[in-house]
C-alpha positions in Angstrom: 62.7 -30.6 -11.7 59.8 -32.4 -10.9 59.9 -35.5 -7.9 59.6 -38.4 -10.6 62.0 -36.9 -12.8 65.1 -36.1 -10.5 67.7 -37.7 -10.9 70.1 -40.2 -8.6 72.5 -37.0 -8.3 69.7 -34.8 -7.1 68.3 -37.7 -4.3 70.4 -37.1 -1.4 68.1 -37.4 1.6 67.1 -40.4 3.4 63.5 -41.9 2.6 61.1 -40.5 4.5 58.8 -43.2 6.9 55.8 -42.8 3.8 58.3 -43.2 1.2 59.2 -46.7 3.1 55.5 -47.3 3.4 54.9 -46.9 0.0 58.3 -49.0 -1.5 56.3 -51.3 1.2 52.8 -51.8 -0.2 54.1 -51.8 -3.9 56.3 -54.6 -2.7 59.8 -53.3 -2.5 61.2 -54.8 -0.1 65.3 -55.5 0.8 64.8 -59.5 0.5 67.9 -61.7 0.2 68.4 -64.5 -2.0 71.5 -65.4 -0.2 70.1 -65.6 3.2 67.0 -67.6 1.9 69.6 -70.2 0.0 70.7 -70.8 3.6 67.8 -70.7 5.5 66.8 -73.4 3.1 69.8 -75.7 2.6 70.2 -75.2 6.8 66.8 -76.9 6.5 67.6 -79.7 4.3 70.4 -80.3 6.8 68.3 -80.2 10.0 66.1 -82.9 7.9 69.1 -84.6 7.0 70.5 -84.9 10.4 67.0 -85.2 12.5 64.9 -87.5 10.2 66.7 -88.7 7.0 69.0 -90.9 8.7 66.3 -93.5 9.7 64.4 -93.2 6.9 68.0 -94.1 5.4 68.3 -97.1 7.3 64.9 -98.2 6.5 64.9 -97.7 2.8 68.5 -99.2 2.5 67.1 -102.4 3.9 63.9 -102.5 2.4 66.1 -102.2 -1.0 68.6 -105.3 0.1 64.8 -107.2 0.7 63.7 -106.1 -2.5 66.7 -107.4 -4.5 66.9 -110.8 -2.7 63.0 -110.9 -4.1 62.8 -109.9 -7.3 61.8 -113.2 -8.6 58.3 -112.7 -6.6 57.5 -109.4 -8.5 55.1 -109.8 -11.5 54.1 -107.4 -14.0 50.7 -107.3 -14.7 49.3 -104.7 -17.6 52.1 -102.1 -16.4 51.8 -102.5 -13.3 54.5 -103.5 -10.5 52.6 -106.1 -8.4 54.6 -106.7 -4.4 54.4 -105.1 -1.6 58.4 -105.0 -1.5 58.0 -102.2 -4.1 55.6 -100.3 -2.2 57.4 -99.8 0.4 60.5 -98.9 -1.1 58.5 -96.4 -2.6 57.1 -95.1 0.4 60.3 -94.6 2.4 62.0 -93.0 -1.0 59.2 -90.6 -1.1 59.7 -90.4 3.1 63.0 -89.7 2.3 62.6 -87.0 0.5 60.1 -85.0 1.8 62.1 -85.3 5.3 64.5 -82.6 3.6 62.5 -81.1 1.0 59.7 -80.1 3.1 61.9 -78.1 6.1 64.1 -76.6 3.4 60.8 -75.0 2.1 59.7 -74.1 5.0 62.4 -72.3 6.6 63.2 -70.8 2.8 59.5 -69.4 3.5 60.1 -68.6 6.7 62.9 -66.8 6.1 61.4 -64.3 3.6 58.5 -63.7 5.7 60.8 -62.6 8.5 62.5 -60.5 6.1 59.3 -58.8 4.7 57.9 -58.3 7.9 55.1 -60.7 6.9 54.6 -59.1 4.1 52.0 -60.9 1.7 50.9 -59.3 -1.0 50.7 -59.4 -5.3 52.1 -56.2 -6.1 55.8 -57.6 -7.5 53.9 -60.2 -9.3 51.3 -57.7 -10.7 51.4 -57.3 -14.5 53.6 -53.9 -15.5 54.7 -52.9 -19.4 57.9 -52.0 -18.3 59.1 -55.4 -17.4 58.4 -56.3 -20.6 60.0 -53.4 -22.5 63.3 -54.5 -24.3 65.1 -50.9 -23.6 64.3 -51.5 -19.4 65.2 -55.0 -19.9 68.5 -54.3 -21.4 69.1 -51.4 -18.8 68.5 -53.7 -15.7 70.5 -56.7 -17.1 74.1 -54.0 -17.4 73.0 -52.2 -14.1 75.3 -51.5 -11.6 73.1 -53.8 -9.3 73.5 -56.9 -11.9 77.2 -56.2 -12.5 77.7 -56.9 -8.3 75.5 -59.9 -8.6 77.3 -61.3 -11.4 80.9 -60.5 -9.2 79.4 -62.0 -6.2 78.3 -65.3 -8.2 81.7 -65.2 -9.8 83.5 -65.3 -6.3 80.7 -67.5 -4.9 81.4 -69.9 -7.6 84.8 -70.0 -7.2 85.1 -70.6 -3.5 82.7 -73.4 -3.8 85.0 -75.1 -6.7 87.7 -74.8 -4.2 85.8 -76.1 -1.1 84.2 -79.4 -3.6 87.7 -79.5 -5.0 89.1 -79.7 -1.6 86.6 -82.2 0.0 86.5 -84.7 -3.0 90.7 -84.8 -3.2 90.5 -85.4 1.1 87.7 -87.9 0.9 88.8 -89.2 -2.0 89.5 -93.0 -0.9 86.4 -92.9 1.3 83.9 -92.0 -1.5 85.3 -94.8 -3.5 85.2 -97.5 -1.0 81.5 -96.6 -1.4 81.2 -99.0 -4.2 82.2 -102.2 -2.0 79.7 -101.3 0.5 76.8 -103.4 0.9 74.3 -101.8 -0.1 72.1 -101.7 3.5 75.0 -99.6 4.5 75.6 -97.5 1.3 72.7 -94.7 2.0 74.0 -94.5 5.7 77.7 -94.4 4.5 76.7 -91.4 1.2 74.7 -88.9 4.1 78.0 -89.6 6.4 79.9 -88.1 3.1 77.0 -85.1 2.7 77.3 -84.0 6.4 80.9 -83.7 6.3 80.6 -81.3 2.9 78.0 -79.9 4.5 79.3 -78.2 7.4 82.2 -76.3 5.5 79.6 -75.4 2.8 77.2 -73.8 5.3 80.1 -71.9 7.0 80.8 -70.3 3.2 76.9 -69.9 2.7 76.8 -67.7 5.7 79.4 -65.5 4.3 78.2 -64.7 1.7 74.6 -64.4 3.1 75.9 -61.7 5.9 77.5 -59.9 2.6 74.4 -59.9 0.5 71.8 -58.7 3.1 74.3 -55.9 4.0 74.5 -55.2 0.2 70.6 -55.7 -0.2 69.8 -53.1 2.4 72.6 -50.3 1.0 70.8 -50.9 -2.4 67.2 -51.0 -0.8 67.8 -47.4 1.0 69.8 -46.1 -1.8 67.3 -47.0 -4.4 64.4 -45.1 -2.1 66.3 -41.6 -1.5 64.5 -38.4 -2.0 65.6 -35.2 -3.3 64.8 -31.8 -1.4 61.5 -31.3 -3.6 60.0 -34.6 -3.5 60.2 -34.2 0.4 58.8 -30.5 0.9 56.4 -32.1 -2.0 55.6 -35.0 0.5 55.4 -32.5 3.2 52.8 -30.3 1.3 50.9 -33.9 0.6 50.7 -34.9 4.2 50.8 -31.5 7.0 49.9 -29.0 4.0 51.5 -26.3 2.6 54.1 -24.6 4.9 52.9 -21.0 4.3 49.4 -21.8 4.4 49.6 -23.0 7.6 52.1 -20.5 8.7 49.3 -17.9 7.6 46.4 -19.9 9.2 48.5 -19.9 13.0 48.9 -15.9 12.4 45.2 -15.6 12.0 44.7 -17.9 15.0 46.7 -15.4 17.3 45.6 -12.7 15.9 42.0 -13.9 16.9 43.2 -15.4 20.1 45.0 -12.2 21.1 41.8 -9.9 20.0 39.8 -11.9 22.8 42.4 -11.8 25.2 42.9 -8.1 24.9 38.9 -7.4 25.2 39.4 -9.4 28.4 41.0 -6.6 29.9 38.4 -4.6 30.6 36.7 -6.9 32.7 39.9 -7.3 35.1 39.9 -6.2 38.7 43.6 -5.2 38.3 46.6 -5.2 36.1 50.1 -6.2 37.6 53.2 -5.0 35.8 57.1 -5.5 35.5 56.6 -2.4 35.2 57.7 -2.6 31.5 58.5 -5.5 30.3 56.0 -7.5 31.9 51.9 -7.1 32.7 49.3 -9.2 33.9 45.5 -9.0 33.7 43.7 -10.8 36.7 39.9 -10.9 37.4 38.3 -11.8 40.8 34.5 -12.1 41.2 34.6 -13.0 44.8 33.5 -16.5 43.8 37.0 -18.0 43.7 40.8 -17.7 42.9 41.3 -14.7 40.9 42.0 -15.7 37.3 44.8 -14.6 34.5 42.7 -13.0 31.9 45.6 -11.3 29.9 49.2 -11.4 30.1 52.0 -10.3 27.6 55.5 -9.5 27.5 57.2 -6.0 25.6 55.2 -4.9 23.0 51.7 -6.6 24.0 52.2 -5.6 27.8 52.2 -2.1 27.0 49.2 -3.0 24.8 47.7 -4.1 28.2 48.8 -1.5 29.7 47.1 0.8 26.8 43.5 -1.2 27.4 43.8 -1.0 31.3 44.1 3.0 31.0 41.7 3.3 28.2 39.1 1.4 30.5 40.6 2.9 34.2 41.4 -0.4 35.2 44.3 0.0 38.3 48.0 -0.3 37.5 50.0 -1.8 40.0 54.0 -2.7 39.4 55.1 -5.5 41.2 58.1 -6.5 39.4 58.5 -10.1 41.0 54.8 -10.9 41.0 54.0 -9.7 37.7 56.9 -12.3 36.7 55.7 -15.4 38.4 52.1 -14.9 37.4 53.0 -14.3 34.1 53.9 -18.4 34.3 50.6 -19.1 34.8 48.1 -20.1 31.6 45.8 -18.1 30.4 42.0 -18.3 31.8 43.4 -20.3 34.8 43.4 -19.5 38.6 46.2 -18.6 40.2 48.9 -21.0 42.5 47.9 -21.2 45.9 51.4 -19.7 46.9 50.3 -16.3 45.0 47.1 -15.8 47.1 48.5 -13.7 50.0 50.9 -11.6 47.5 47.6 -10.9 45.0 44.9 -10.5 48.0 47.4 -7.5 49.6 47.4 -6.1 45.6 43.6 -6.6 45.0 43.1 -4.9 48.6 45.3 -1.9 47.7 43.1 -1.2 44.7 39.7 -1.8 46.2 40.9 1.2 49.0 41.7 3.2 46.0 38.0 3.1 44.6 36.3 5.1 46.9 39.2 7.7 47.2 38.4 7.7 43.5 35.0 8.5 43.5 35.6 11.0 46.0 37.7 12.9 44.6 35.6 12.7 40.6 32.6 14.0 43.0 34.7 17.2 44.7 35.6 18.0 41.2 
């Protein structure tokens, strides 16, 4: 089954980081409604609390003026002649932007955060299948729209309750509205709001906490992978797993050729004696250097290139060991010198015992 045809049984594993990546730039992205309903209506309130109240007071008064002078207006070719009316246009307009304009801008806010700043046209990009009557009618009795039409039905009914149970408490209050005068009325109505509004935000953030849990769940869920699409995905970004497996074999291969051709030019070959050898070079220039080194089956392929070329032998079990630590083409710890000077010694009064004895024979 290929990656775009598996089905929601066969995606079991977690989104890899390019999956997210891409759900990102195509504009999938776990965004709440909820939470930006609140962010929003907490905006109107902040508006309503900080600024609306003396734009309140102003308009109500500038209304009481403009009754008590409604025999100065004229009406000339349509038009509402006074500055009375001005104004009370003016701090009407005042008044509403001092909500509206927070509530849009911590609605905005609130989905950038969400996105990660994310600005882009991809969800608003033209596609065939949002248009397409089968898609449409799969969507609308999803599992996703059955939960949002659950959660609207519960949300709808808590907030009957809560209105139900604010109008009957502040029943008498909202009435004695009507005997008000009226430079008092808007001051008395945004008293009325902010006390609806505080057990309204409390059930807003409910169901706000609910839905971003429930957006996320749904975000990841909708994103999981099955086994193929991530060895595909795998293949697409690091490359096949067996051509790379067969490109690190020829790398050693190659690596280990060079090593072993080093052997020949070594001064000496330390050994375990078995399980362990060591090439080292010395050139009288420096620290002598590990040319070769290899445990089991490549130390007694060292051990086959050091005969082949008469290159000395020596077992030292617990040097062969510690130098065996050291990297390749790299000179030797300081703490080794005395241990690999006595060895190097003991082969260099070999050499002429060597010769000696190939010239008697």
């Amino acid at each position: 089954m290929s990656g775009g045809e598996s089905s929601s049984e066969d995606r079991t594993e977690a989104p890899t980081q390019r999956r997210l990546e891409q759900a990102r730039e195509q504009g999938q992205l776990p965004v709440s409604r909820d939470l930006g309903t609140l962010a929003s209506l907490s905006g109107a309130a902040l508006g309503a609390v900080m600024l609306a109240p003396t734009i309140a007071h102003r308009l109500a008064d500038q209304s009481a003026a403009l009754l008590d002078q409604l025999d100065r207006i004229r009406l000339v070719d349509g038009t509402i002649l006074g500055n009375p009316v001005s104004a009370v246009v003016f701090s009407a307009a005042m008044l509403v932007g001092s909500i509206a304009l927070p509530a849009a801008a911590c609605g905005a806010a609130c989905t950038l955060l969400q996105t990660q700043f994310y600005i882009g046209g991809a969800p608003i990009r033209f596609q065939m299948s949002r248009i397409s009557p089968a898609a449409g009618l799969a969507r609308l009795f999803s599992q996703r729209h059955l939960l949002d039409f659950l959660k609207s039905c519960g949300r709808l009914a808590i907030l009957s309750a809560l209105v139900w149970s604010v109008v009957d408490r502040s029943g008498p209050a909202t009435t004695a509205l009507f005997n008000v005068d009226l430079s008092r009325l808007l001051p008395a109505a945004f008293d009325q709001i902010r006390g609806f509004a505080r057990p309204l935000m409390i059930v807003l953030a409910g169901f706000a906490a609910l839905d971003v849990l429930l957006v996320r769940l749904h975000h990841t869920k909708s994103l999981r992978m099955s086994r193929e699409q991530v060895r595909e995905e795998m293949r697409q970004s690091e490359g096949d797993p067996a051509v790379k497996g067969k490109l690190r074999r020829i790398r050693m291969q190659r690596s280990r050729r060079r090593m072993m051709a080093q052997v020949q030019t070594a001064a000496v070959v330390i050994t375990n004696p078995t399980h362990y050898a060591v090439a080292l070079s010395y050139n009288n220039t420096g620290a002598p250097k590990v040319v070769a080194k290899g445990v089991d089956f490549l130390a007694a392929r060292i051990r086959e290139e050091a005969d082949t070329h008469k290159v000395p032998i020596v077992a030292n079990p617990p040097l062969a060991r510690a130098l065996y630590q050291v990297d390749l083409d790299q000179e030797i710890p300081a703490e080794h010198y005395r241990a690999v000077a006595e060895v190097i010694a003991f082969v260099w009064k070999l050499k002429p015992r060597t010769k000696t004895a190939g010239a008697q024979r």
